[in-house]
N, C-alpha and C positions, 0 to 999 in steps of 0.2 A: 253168371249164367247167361243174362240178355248179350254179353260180349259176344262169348261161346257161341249162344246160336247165330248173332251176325253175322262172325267170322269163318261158318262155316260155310257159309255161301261164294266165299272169297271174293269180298270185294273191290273194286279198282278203286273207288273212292270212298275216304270216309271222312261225312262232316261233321265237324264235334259241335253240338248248338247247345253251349253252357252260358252263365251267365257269365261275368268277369271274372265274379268273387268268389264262383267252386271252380273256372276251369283249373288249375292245379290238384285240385282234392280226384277231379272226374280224371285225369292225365291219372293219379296216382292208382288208381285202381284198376286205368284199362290194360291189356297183355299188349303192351305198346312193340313188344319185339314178335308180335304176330306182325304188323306192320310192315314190313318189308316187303320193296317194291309197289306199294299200294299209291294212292295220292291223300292226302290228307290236308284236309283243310277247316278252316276255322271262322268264324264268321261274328268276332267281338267288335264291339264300337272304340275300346281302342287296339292297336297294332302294333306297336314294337314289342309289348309284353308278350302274347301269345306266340310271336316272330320269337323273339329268345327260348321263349319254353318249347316251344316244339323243336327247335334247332338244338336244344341240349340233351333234350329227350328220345326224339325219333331214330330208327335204324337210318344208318348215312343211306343209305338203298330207295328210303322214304322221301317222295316228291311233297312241296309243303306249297301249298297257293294261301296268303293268306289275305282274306273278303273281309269288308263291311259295306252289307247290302244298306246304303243310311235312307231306309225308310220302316215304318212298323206297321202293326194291323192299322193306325187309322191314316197316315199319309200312302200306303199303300192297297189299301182296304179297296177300291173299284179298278185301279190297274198301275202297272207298272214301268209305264210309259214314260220315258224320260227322267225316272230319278235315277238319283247315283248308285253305280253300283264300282265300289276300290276293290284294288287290288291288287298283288304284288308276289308275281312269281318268283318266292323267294329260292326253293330249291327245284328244279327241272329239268333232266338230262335231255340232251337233244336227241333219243330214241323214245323217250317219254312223253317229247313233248305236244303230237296227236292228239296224247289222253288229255291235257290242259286245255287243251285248245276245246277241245270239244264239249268239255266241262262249261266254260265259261262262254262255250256259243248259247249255251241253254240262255242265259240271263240276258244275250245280248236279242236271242229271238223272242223274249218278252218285252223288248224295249226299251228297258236299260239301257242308261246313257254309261258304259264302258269308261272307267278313269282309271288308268295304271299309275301309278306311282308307289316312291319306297313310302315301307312302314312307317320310319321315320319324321318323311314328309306329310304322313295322314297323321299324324298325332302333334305335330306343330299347327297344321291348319287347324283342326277337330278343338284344339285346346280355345281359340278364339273362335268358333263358330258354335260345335256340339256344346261342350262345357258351359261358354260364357253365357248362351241363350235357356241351357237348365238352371245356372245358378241364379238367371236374375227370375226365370219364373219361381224357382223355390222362394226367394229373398220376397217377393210381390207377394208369394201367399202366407209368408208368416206375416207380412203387412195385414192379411185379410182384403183383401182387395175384394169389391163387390161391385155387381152392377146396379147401373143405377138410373133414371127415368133420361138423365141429361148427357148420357154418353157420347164422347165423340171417336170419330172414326180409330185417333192415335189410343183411346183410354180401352178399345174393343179388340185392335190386336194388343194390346196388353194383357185382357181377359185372355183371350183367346193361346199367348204362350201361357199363362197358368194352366190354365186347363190340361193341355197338349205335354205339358213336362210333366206335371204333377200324377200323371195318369201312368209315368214309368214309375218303378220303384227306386225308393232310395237304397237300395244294395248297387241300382244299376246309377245311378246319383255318386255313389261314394266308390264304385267302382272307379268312373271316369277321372275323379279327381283322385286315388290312388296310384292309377297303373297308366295316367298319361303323363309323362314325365314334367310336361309342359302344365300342369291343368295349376299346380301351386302358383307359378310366377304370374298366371293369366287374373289368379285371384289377387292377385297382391295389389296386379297394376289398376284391379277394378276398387280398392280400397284407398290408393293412392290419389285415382280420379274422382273419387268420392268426397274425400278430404279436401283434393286441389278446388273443386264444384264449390263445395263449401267456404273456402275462403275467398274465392273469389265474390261468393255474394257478399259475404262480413264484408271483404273492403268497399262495397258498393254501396252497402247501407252505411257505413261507416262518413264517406264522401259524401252521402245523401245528407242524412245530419248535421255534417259541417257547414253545406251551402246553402240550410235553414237559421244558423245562429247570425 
């Protein structure tokens, strides 16, 4: 019904703002072949998934931009000057493409710093950047990491990514590391330099010992 009365208004653009883990369930429910000719866009933290599902699903007739605004209510919460706003005009006919344009002046007349690249490209960078800086604050707070009277500056932006990751939900946590293709191999090589960190001090303490006997 909330479709129905959307779609009666005939809109030029429609934004889907789901989380990762129902866009598919919310796709399956909408009258996606009212769509035609409209623009539709998407606004997930990662990109090649939603890029595939809208490309399988949409009328061909259907223009597709698809965004990740990478800020939330609290790095965006007083303005939104200069952070990033992706994106990647994946389907856009050149009599359509006015309507894109105009679309995406909105976010650039807020100040948005404008970054075009493919999909694919946002979710190979996203995997060592967005991923890698949520897993290690998740990792810190099953540490229980706390503050403490003798803090230093490095131990405060520590606090400071728990805080800041822990505060999205883990659907949105297990989203990224689901549907970025990239986000498995980013964890592996974080487990691998984990291990390597590791041995490297054994052999250290190991040398240290020898050149006390």
């Amino acid at each position: 019904q909330c479709a129905d009365d959307l779609l009666a208004h005939n809109p030029n653009v429609i934004i889907f703002c789901t989380s990762i883990m129902s866009t598919k369930l919310v796709l399956s429910k909408f009258p996606l072949e009212r769509l035609e000719n409209a623009l539709v866009v998407d606004v997930l933290s990662v990109k090649t998934y939603p890029k595939q599902l809208l490309l399988s699903l949409l009328p061909p007739s259907t223009d597709i931009i698809c965004t990740h605004p990478m800020f939330g209510p609290e790095s965006g919460r007083d303005s939104w000057q200069n952070l990033p706003f992706v994106f990647e005009k994946v389907r856009v006919s050149a009599s359509t493409e006015p309507r894109a344009r105009v679309f995406l002046e909105i976010w650039e007349r807020e100040g948005c710093a404008m970054v075009e690249m493919s999909c694919e490209q946002h979710d190979e960078f996203a995997a060592s950047t967005q991923f890698l800086t949520h897993t290690t604050g998740r990792m810190l707070a099953n540490l229980d990491v706390k503050s403490t009277p003798i803090n230093t500056k490095g131990y405060e932006s520590l606090l400071s990514v728990v805080d800041t990751t822990c505060k999205d939900s883990f659907d949105l946590f297990y989203g990224l590391y689901k549907y970025n293709p990239n986000a498995k191999k980013e964890l592996h090589k974080m487990e691998l330099a984990l291990a390597a960190l590791k041995r490297q001090l054994d052999e250290h303490e190991r040398k240290d010992l020898e050149q006390k006997k």
